[in-house]
C-alpha positions as CSV (number, residue, x, y, z in Angstrom):
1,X,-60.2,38.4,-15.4
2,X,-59.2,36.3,-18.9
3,X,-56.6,39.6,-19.7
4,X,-54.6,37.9,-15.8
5,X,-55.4,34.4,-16.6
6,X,-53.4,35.1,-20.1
7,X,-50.4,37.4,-19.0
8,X,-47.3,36.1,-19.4
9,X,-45.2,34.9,-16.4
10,X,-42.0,35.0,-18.2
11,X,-39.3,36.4,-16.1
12,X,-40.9,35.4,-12.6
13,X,-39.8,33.2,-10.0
14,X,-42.6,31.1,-7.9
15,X,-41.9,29.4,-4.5
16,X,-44.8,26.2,-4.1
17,X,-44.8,24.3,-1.4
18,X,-46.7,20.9,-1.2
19,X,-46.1,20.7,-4.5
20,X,-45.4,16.8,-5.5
21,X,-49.1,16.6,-5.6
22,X,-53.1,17.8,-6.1
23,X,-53.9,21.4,-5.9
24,X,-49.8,22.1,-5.6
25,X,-48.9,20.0,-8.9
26,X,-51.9,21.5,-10.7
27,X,-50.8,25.4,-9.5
28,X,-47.2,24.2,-11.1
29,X,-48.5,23.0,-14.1
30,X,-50.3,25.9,-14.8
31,X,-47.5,28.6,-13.7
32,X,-44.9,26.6,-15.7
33,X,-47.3,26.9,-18.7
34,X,-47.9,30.9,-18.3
35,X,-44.1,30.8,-18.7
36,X,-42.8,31.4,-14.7
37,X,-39.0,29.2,-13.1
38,X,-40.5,27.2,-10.2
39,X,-39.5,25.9,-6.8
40,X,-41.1,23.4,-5.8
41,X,-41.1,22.2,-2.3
42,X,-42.7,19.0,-0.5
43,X,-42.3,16.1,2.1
44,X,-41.9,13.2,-0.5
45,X,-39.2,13.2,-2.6
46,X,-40.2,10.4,-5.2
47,X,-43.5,12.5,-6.4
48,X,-41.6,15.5,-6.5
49,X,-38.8,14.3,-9.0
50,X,-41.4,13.1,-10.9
51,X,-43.1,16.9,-11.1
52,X,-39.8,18.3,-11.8
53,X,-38.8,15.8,-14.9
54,X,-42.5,16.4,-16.3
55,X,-41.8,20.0,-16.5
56,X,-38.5,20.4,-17.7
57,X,-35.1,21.1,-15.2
58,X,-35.0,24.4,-17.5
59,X,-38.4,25.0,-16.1
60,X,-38.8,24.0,-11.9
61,X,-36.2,22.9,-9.4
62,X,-37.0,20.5,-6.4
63,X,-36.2,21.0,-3.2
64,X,-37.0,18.3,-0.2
65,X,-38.4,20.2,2.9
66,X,-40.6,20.6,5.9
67,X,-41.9,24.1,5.9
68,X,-44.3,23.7,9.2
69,X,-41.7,24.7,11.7
């Protein structure tokens, strides 16, 4: 289990959605960290730019959306 928690996400792409907050923030955090480009997807808009400006534009992109439908 540590060799998975330590591979390297470089190169990956990683959809999230309810991400501006709690378990979906934390999942973010720790993909952007293994090295993986992130889309991040939630209701509230104000939350999420913050996500995005903590981890770098380079790093996650933002996208305002309702997914249940």
């Amino acid at each position: 289990m540590t060799q998975t928690r330590n591979r390297s996400l470089a190169g990956k792409v990683v959809l999230i959605t309810g991400a501006a907050r709690g378990i979906g923030a934390a999942t973010a955090a720790a993909l952007a960290e293994r090295g993986a480009r992130l889309v991040l997807t939630d209701l509230d808009q104000p939350p999420l730019d913050g996500l995005v400006a903590r981890l770098g534009p380079d790093r996650a992109v933002g996208v305002v959306a309702d997914v249940c439908d």
